[in-house]
N, C-alpha and C positions, 0 to 999 in steps of 0.2 A: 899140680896138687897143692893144696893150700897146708899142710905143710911144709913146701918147700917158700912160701911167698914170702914175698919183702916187706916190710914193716915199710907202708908209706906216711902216718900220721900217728903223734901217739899226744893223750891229754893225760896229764898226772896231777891227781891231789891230794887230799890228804887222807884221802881213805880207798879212792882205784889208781890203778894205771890201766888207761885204755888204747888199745893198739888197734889200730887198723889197718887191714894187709889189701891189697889190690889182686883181686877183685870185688872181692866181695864177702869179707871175713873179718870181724871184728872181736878184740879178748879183752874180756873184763878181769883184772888181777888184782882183785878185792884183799886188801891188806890185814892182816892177822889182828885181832883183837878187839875189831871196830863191830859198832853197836848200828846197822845197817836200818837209816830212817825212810820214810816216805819222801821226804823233800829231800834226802841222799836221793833217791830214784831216780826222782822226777827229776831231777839237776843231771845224772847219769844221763836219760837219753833226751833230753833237749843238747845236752853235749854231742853224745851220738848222732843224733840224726843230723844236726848242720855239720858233722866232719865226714858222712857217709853222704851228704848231699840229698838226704830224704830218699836214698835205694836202699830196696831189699837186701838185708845180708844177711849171714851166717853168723848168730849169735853165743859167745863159748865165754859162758862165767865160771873163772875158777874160784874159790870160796877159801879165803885163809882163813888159817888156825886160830878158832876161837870167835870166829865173826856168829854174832846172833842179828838176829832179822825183826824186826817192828809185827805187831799182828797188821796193819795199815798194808804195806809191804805185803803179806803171805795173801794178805784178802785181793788187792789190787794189782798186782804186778804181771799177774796171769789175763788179764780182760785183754780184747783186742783188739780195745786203741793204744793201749801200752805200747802191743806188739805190731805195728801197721808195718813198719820196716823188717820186721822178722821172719826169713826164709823160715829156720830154723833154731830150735835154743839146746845147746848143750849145757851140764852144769856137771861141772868137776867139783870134787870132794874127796876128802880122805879121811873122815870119821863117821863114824855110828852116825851120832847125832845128828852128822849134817845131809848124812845118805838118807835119813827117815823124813827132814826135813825136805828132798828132792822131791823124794818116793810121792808124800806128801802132796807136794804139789803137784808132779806127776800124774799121779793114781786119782785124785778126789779132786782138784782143780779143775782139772782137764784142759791145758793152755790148746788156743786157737789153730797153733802151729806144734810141726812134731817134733820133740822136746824127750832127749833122755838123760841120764844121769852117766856119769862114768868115774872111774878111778885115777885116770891121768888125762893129760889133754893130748897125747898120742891119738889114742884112742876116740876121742871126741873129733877130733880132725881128721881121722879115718871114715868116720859114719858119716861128716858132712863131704868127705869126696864121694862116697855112695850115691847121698842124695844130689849131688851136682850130676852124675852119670842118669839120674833117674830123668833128671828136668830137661838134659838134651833132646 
């Protein structure tokens, strides 16, 4: 169950801490306050993918308090060379705000791969054990 996994790799700076759990499950823990750019992103998963070794995983962004997002970012971040390594993308949240901005991307984006929003990352890691029973 990929909530029970081990934390094998994890990159910190100054705006995520990024874990990576073996098999195939990576958390993005987006730090409260931060003003989330375009080349924040892009620096995000060129980091990613050389720690996940360019395989598919389970993508789970949690979104701290206060973090706003680039329009660059809302336009970009959903295409699917973004997401070439993305099983799936969870996004955790705990405000208004940032639920509308999921929905958002969710609903009228349409990202390549299947993509929901949640309230805790319990929950987020429960939907990607689904989909891992679905893939067997």
């Amino acid at each position: 169950m990929l909530a029970e996994a081990e934390i094998a790799k994890i990159i910190e700076n100054e705006f995520v801490k990024i874990e990576f759990f073996e098999p195939d499950l990576v958390v993005y823990n987006y730090k409260p306050g931060i003003h989330l750019t375009w080349l924040m992103v892009q620096q995000v998963a060129k980091e990613t993918n050389e720690m996940i070794n360019y395989k598919p995983c389970y993508m789970c962004s949690i979104v701290g308090e206060g973090l706003t997002i680039e329009k660059e970012v809302r336009e970009h971040g959903t295409k699917a060379e973004m997401l070439t390594y993305t099983k799936a993308s969870a996004i955790v949240q705990n405000s208004l705000a940032h639920r509308i901005i999921a929905n958002f991307i969710i609903r009228v984006q349409r990202p390549p791969v299947p993509t929901r929003a949640f309230n805790n990352k319990e929950d987020a890691l429960a939907w990607f054990d689904k989909l891992r029973l679905k893939d067997k």
